[in-house]
DSSP file (Angstrom, degrees, kcal/mol; ACC not computed):
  #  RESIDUE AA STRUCTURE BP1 BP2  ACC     N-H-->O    O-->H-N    N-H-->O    O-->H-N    TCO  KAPPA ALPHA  PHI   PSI    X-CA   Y-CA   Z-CA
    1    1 A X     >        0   0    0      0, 0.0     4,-1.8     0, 0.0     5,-0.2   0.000 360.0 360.0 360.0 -50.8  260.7  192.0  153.5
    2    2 A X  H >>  +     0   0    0      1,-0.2     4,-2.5     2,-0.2     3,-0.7   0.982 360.0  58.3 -66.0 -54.5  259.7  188.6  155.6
    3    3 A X  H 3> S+     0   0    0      1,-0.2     4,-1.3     2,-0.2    -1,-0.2   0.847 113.8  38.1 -51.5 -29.7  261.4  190.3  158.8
    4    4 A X  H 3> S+     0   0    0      2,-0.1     4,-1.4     3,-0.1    -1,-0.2   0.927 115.8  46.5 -86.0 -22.9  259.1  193.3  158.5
    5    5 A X  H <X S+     0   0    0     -4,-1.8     4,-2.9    -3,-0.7    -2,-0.2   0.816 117.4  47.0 -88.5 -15.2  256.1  191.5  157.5
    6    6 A X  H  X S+     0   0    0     -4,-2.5     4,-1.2    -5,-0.2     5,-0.3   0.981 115.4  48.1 -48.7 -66.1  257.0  188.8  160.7
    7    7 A X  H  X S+     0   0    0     -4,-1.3     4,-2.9    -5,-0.3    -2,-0.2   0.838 112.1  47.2 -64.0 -25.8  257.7  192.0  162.9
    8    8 A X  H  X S+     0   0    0     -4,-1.4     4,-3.0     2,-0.2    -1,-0.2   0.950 111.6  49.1 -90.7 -45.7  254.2  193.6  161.7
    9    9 A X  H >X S+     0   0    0     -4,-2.9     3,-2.9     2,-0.2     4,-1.2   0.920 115.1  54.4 -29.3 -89.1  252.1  189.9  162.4
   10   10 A X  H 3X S+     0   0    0     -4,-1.2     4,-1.8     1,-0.2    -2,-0.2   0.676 106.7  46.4   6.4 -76.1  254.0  190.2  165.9
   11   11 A X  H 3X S+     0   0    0     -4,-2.9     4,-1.2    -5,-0.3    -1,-0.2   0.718 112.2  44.1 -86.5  -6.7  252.9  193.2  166.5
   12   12 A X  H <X S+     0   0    0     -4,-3.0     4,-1.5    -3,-2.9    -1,-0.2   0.552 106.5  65.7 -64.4 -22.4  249.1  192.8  165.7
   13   13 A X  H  X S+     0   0    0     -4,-1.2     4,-2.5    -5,-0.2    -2,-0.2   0.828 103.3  49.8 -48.7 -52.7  249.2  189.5  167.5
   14   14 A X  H  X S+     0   0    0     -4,-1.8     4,-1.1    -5,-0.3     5,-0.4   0.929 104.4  48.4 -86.2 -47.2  249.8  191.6  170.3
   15   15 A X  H >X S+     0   0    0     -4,-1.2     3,-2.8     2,-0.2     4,-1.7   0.980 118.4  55.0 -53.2 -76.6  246.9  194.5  170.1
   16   16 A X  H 3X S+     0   0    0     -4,-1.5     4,-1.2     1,-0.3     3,-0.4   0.772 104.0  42.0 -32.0 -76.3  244.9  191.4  169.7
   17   17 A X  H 3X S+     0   0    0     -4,-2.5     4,-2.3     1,-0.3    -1,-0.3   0.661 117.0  49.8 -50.5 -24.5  245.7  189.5  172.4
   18   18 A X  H << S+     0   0    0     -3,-2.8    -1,-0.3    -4,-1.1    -2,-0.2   0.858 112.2  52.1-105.7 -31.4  245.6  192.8  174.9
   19   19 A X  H >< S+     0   0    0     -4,-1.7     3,-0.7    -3,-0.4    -2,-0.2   0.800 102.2  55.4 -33.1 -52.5  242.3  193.6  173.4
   20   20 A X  H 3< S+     0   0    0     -4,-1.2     2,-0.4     1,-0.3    -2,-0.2   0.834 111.2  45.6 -88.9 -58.0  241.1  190.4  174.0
   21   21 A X  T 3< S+     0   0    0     -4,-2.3     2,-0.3    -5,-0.2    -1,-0.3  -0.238  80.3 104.9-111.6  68.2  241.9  190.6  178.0
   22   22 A X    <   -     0   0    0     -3,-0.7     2,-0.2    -2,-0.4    -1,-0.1  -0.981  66.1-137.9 -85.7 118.7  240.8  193.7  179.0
   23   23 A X        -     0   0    0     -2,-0.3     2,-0.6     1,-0.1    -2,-0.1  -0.330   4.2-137.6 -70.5 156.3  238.2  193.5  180.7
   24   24 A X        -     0   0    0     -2,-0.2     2,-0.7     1,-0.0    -1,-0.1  -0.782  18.0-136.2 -99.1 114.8  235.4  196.1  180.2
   25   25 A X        -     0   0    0     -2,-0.6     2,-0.3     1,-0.1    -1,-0.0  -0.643  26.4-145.1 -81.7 119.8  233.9  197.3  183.6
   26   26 A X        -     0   0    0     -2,-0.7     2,-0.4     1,-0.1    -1,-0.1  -0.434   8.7-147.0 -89.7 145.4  230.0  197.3  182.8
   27   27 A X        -     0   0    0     -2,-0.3     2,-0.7     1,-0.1    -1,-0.1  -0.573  10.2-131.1 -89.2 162.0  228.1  199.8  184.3
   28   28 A X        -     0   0    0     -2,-0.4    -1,-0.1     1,-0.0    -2,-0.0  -0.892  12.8-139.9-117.8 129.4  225.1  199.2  185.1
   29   29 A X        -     0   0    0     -2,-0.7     2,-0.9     1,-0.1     3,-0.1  -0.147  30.4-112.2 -49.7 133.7  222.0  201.8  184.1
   30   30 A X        -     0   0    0      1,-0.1    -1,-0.1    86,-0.0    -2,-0.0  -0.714  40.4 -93.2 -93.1 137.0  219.1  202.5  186.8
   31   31 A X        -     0   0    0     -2,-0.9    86,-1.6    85,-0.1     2,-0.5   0.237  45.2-157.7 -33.5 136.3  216.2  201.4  186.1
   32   32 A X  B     +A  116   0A   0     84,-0.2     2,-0.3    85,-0.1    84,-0.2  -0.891  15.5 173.5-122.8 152.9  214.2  204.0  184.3
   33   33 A X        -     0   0    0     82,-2.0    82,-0.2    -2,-0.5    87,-0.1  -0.823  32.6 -87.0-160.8 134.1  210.6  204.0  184.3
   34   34 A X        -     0   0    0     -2,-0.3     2,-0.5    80,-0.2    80,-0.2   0.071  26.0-167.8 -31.7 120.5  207.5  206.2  183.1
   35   35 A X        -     0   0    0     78,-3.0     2,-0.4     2,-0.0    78,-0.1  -0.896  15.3-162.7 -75.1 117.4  205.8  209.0  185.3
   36   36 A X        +     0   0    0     -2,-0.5     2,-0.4    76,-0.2    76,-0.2  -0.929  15.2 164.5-116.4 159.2  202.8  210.0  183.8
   37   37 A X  B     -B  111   0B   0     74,-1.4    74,-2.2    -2,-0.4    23,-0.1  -0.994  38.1 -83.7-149.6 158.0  200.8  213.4  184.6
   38   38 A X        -     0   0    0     -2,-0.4    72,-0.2    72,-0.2    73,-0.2   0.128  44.5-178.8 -50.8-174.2  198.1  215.8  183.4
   39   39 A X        +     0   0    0     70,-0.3     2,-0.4    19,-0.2    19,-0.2   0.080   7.4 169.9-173.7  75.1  198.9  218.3  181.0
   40   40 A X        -     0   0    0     68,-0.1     2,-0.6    69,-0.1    67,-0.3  -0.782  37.0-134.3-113.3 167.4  197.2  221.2  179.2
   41   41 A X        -     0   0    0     65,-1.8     2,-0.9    -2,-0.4    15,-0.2  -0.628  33.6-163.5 -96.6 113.3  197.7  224.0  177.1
   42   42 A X  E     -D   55   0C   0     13,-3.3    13,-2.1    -2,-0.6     2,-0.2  -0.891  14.2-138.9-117.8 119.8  195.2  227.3  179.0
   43   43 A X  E     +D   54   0C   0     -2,-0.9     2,-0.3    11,-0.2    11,-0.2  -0.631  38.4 168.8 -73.0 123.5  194.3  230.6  176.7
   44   44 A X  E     -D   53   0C   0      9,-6.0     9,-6.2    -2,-0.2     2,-0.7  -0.966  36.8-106.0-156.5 169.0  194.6  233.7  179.2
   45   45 A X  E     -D   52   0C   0     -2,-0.3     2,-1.3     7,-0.2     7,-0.2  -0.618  15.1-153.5 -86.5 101.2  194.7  237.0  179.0
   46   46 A X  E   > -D   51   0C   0      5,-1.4     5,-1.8    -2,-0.7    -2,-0.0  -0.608   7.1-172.7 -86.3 107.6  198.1  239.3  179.6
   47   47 A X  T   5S+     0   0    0     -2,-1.3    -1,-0.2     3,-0.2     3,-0.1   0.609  80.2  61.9 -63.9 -31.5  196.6  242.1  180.7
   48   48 A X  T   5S+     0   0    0      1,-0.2    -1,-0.2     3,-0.1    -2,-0.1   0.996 122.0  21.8 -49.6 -77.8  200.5  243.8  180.4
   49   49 A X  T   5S-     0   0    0      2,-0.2    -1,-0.2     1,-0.0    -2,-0.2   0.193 111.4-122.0 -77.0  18.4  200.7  243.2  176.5
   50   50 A X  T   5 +     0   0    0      1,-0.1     2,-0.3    -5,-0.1    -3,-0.2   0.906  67.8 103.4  11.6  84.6  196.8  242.9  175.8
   51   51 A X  E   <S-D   46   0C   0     -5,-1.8    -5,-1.4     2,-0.0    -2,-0.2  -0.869  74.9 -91.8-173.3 165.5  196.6  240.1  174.6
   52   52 A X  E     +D   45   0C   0     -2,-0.3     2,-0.4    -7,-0.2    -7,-0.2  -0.178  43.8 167.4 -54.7 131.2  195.8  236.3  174.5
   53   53 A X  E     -D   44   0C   0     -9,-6.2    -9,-6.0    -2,-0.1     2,-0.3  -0.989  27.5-123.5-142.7 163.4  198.6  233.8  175.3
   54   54 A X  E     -DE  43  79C   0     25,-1.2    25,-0.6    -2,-0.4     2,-0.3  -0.972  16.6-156.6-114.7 120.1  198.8  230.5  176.1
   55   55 A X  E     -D   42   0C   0    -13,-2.1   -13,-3.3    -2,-0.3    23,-0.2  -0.827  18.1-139.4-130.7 163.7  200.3  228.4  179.2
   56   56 A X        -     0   0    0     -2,-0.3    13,-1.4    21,-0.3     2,-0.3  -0.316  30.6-175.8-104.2 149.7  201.5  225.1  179.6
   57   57 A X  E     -F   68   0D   0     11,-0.2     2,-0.3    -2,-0.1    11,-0.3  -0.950   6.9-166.6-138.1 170.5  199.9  223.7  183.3
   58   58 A X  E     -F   67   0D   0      9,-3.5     9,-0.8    -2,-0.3   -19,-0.2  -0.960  26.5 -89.3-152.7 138.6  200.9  220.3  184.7
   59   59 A X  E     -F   66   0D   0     -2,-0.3     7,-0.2     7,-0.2     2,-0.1  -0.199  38.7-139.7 -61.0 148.1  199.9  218.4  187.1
   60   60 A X        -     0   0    0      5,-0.7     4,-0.4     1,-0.1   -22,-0.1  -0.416  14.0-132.0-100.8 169.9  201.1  218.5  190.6
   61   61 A X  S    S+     0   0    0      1,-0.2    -1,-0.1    -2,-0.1    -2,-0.1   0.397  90.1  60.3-113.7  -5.1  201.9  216.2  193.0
   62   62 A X  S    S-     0   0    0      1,-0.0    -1,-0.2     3,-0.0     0, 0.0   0.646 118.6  -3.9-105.0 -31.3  200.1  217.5  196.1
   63   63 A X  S    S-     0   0    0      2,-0.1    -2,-0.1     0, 0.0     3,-0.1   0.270  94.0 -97.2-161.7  25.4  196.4  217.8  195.5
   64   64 A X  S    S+     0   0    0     -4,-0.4    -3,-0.1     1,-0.1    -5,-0.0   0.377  80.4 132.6  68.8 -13.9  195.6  216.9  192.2
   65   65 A X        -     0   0    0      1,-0.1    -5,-0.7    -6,-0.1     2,-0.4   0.198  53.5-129.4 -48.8 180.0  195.5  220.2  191.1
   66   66 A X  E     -F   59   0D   0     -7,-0.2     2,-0.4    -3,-0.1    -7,-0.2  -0.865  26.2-173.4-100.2 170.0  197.3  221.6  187.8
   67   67 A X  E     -F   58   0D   0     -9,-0.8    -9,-3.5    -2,-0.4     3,-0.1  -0.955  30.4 -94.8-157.7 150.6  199.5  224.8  188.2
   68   68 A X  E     -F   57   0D   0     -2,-0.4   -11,-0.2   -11,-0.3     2,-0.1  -0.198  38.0-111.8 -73.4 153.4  201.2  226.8  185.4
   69   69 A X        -     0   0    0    -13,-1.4     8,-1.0     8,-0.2     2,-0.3  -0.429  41.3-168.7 -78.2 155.2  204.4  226.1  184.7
   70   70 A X  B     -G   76   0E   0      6,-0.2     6,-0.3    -2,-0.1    -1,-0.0  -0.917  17.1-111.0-151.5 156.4  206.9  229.0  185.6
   71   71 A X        -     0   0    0      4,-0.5     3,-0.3    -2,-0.3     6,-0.0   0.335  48.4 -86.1 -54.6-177.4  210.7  230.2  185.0
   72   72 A X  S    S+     0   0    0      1,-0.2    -1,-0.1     2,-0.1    -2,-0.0   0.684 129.9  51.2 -68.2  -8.7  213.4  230.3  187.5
   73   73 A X  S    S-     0   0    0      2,-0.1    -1,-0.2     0, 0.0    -2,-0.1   0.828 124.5-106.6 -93.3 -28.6  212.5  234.0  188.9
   74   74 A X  S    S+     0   0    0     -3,-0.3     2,-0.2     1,-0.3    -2,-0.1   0.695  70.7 145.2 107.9  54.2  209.0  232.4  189.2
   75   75 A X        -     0   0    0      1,-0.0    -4,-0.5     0, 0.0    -1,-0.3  -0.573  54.7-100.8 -87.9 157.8  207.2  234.0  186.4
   76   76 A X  B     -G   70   0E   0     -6,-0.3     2,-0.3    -2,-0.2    -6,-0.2  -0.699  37.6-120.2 -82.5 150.7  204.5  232.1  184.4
   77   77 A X        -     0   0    0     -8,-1.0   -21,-0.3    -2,-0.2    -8,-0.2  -0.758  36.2-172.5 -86.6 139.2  205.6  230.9  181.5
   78   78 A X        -     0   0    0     -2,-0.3     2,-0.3   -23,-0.2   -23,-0.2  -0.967  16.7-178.0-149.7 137.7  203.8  232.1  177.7
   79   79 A X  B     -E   54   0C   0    -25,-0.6   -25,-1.2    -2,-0.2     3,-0.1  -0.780  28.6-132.0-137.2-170.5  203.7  231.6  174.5
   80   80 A X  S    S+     0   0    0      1,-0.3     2,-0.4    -2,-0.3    -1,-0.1   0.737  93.2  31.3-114.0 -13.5  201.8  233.2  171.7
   81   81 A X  S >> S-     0   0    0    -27,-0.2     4,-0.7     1,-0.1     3,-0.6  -0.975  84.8-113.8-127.5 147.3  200.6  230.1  170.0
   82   82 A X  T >4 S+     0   0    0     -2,-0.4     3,-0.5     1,-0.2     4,-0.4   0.785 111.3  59.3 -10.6 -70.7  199.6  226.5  171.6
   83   83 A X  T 3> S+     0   0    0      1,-0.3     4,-1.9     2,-0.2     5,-0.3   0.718  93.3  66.1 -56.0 -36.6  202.3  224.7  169.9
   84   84 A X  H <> S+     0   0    0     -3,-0.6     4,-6.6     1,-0.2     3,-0.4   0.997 102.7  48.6 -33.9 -60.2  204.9  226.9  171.6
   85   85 A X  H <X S+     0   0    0     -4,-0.7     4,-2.3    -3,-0.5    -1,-0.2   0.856 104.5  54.4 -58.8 -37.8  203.9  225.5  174.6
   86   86 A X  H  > S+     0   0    0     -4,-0.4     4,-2.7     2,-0.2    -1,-0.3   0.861 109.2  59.3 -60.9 -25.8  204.0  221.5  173.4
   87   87 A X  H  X S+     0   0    0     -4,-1.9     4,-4.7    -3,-0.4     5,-0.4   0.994 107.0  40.5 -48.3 -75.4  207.6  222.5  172.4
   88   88 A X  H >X S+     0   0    0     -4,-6.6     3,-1.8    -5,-0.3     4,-1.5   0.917 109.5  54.3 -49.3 -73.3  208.7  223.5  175.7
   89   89 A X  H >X>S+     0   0    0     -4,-2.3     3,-3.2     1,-0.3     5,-1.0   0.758 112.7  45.8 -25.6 -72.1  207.1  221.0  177.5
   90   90 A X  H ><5S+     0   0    0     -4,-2.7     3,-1.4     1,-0.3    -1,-0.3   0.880 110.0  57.5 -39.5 -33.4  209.0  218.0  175.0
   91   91 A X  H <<5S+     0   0    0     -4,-4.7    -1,-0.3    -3,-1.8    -2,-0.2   0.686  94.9  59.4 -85.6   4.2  212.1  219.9  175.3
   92   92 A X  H <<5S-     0   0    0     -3,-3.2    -1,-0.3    -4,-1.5    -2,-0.2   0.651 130.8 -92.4 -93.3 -24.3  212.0  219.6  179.2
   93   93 A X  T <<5S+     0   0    0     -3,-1.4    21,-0.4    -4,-0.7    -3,-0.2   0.359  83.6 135.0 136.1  -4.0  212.1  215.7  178.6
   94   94 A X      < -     0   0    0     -5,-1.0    -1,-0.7    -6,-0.2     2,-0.3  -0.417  44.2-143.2 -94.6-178.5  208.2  215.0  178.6
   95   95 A X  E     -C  112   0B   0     17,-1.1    17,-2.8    -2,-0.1     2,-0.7  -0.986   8.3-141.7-141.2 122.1  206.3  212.8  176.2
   96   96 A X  E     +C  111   0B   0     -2,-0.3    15,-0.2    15,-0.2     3,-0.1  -0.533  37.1 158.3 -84.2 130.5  202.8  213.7  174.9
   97   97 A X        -     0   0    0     13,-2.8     2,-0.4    -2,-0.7    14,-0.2   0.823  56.2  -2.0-125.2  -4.7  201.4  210.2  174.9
   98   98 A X        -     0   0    0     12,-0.8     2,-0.5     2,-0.0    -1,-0.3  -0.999  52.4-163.7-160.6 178.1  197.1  210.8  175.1
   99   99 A X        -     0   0    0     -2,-0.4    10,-0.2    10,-0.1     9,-0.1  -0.945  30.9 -99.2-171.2 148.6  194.8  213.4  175.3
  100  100 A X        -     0   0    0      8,-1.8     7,-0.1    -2,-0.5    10,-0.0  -0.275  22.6-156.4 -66.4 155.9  191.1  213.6  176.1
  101  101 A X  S    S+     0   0    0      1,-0.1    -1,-0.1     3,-0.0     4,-0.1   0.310  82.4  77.5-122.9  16.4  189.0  213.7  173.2
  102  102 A X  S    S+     0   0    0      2,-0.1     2,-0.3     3,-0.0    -2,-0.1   0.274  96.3  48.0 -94.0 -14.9  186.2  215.4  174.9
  103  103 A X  S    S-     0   0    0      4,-0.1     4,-0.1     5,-0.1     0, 0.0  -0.948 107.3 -81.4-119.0 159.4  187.9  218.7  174.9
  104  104 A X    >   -     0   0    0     -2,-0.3     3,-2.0     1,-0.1    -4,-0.1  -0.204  56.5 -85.8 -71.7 173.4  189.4  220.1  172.1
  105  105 A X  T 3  S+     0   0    0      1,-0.3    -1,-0.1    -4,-0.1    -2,-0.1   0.477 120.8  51.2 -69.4 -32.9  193.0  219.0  171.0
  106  106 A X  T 3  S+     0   0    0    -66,-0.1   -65,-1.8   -65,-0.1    -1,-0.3   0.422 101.7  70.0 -64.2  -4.6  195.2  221.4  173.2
  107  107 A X  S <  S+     0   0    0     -3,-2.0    -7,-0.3   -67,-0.3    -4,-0.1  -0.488  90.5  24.2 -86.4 166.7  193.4  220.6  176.6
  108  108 A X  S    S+     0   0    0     -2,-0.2    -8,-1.8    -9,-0.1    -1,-0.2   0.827  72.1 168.8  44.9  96.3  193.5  217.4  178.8
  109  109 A X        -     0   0    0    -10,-0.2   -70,-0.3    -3,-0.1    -9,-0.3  -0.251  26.6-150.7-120.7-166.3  196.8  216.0  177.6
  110  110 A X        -     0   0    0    -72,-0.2   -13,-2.8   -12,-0.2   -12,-0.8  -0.666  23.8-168.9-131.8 129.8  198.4  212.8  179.8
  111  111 A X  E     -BC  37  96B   0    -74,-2.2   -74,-1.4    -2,-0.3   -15,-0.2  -0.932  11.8-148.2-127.5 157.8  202.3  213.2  179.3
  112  112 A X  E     - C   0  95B   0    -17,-2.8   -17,-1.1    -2,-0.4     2,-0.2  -0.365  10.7-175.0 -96.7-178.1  205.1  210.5  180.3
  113  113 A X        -     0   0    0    -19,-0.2   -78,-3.0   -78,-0.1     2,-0.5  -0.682  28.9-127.2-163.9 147.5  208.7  211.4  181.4
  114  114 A X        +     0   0    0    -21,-0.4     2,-0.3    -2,-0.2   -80,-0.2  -0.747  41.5 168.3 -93.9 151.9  211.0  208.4  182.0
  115  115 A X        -     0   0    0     -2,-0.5   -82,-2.0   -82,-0.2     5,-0.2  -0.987  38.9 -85.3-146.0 140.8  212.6  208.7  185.6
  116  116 A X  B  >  -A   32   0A   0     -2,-0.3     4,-1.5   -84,-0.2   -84,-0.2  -0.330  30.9-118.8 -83.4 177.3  214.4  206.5  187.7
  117  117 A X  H >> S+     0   0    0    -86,-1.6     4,-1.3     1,-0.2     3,-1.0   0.886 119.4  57.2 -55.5 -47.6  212.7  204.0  189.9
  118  118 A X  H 3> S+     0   0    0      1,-0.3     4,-4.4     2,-0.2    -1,-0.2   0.899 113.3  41.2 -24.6 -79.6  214.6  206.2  193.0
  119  119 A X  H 3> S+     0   0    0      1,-0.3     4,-2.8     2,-0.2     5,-0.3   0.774 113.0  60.4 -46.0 -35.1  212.8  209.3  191.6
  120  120 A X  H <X S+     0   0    0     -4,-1.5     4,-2.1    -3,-1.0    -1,-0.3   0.941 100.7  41.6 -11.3 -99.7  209.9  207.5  191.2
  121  121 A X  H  < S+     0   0    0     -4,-1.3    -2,-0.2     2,-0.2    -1,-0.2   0.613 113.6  61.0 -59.9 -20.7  208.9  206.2  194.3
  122  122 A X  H >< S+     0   0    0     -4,-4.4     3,-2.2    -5,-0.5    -2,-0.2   0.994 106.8  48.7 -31.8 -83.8  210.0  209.9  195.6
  123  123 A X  H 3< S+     0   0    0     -4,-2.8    -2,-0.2     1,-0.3    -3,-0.2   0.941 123.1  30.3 -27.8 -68.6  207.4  211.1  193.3
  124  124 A X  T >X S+     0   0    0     -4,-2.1     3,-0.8    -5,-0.3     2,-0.7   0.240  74.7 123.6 -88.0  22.6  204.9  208.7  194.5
  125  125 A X  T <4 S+     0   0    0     -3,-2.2    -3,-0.0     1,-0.2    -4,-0.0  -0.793  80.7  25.4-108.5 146.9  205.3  207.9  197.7
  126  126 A X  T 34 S+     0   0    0     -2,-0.7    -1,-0.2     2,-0.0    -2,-0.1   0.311 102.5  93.0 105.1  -7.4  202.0  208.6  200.0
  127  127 A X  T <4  +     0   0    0     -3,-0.8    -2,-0.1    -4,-0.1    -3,-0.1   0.947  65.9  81.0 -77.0 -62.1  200.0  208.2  196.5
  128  128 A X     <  +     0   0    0     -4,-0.7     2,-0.3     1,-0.1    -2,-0.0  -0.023  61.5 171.7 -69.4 141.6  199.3  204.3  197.1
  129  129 A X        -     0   0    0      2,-0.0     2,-0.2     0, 0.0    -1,-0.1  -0.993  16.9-144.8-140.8 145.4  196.5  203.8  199.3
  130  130 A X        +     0   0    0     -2,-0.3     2,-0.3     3,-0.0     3,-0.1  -0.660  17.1 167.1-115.6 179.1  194.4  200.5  200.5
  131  131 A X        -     0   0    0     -2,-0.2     3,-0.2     1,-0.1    -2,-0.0  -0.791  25.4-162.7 168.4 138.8  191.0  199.6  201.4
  132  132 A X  S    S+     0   0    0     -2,-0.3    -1,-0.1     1,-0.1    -2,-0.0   0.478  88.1  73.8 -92.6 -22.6  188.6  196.4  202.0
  133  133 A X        +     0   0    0     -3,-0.1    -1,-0.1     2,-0.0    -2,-0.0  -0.079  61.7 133.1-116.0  50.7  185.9  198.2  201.6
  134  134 A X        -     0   0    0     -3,-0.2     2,-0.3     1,-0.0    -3,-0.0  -0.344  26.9-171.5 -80.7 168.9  185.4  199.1  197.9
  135  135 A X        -     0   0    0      2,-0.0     2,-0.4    -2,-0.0    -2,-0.0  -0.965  27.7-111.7-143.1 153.2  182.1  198.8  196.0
  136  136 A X        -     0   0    0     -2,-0.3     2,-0.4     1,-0.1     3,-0.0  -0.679  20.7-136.2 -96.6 153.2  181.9  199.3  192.1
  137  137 A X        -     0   0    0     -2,-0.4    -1,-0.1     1,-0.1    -2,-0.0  -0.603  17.2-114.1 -21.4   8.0  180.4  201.9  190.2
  138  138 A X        -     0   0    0     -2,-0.4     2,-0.2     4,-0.1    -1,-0.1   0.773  25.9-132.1  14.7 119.3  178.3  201.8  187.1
  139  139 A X    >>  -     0   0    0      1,-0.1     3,-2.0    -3,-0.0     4,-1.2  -0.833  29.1-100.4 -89.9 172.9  179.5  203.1  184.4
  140  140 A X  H 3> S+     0   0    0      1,-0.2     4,-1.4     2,-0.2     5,-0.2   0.719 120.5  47.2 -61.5 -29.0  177.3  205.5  182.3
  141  141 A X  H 34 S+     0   0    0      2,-0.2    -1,-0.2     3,-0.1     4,-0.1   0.553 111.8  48.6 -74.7  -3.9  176.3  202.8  179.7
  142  142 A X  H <> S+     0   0    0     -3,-2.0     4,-0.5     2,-0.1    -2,-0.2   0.769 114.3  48.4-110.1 -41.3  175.6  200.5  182.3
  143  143 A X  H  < S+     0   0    0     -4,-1.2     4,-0.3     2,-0.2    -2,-0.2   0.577 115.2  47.0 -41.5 -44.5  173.3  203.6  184.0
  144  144 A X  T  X S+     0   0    0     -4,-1.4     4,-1.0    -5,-0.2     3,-0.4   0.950 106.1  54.6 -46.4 -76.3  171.8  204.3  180.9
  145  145 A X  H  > S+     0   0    0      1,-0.3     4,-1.2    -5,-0.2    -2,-0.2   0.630 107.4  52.0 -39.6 -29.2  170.9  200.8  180.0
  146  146 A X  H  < S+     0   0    0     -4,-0.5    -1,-0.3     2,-0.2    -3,-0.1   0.691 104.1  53.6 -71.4 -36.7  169.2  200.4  183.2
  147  147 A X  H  4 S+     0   0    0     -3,-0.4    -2,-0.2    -4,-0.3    -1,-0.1   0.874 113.8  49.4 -69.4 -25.4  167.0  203.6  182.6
  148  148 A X  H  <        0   0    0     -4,-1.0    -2,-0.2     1,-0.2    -3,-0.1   0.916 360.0 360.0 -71.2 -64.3  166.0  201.8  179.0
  149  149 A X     <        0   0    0     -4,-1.2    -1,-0.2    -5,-0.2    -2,-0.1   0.605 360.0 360.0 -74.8 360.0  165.1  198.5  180.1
């Protein structure tokens, strides 16, 4: 009984000990960081099925524009209710994170997607622009407030 329970120590000693020096090579993750872009949900007409549907648009990277999302054959994409459309969109990896509250609740959306920095500064490069010669604004409470006095 003590020679097996010796032989069994032994051999747990041992798993231990080889356990204990392997090193683990860590990988290292790339930095991920948020993209954010427009987003809304647009009621149109399929002239095919008569009837209303709704498509997801997002903003684009060229001109500020939005454009509708579309499949791989390069169809617009449709749903038959709103929510369809928030669906897809999450399940493609975006994040609904604000939305204007000056249209109603399916329009003007802002959505995130994490990306890495690489893709990132892909995404964005030509964006950043500089200039010495800004002047501020008003804003429209500050433009009011002047029209009151």
């Amino acid at each position: 009984m003590k020679k097996i329970l010796i032989i069994m120590a032994l051999a747990t000693m041992t798993i231990v000990v080889n356990a204990q020096n392997k090193v683990t090579s860590a990988k290292v993750a790339p930095e991920m960081v948020y993209y954010y872009t427009d987003f809304s949900i647009v009621r149109m007409k399929d002239s095919t099925r008569k009837k209303d549907v709704y498509v997801p648009y997002i903003g684009n990277d060229t001109d500020g524009e939005m454009t509708p999302f579309r499949d791989e054959k390069g169809n617009v994409v449709c749903f038959d209710i709103p929510v369809w459309g928030f669906n897809y969109i999450t399940s493609l990896g975006w994040e609904l994170c604000w939305h204007d509250d000056n249209h109603n609740a399916i329009q003007r959306w802002l959505i995130k997607k994490k990306v890495t920095k690489q893709q990132f500064d892909k995404l964005t490069k030509n964006k950043i622009e500089t200039s010495n010669s800004l002047e501020r604004i008003p804003t429209a409470e500050e433009q009011l407030h002047e029209l009151v006095k």
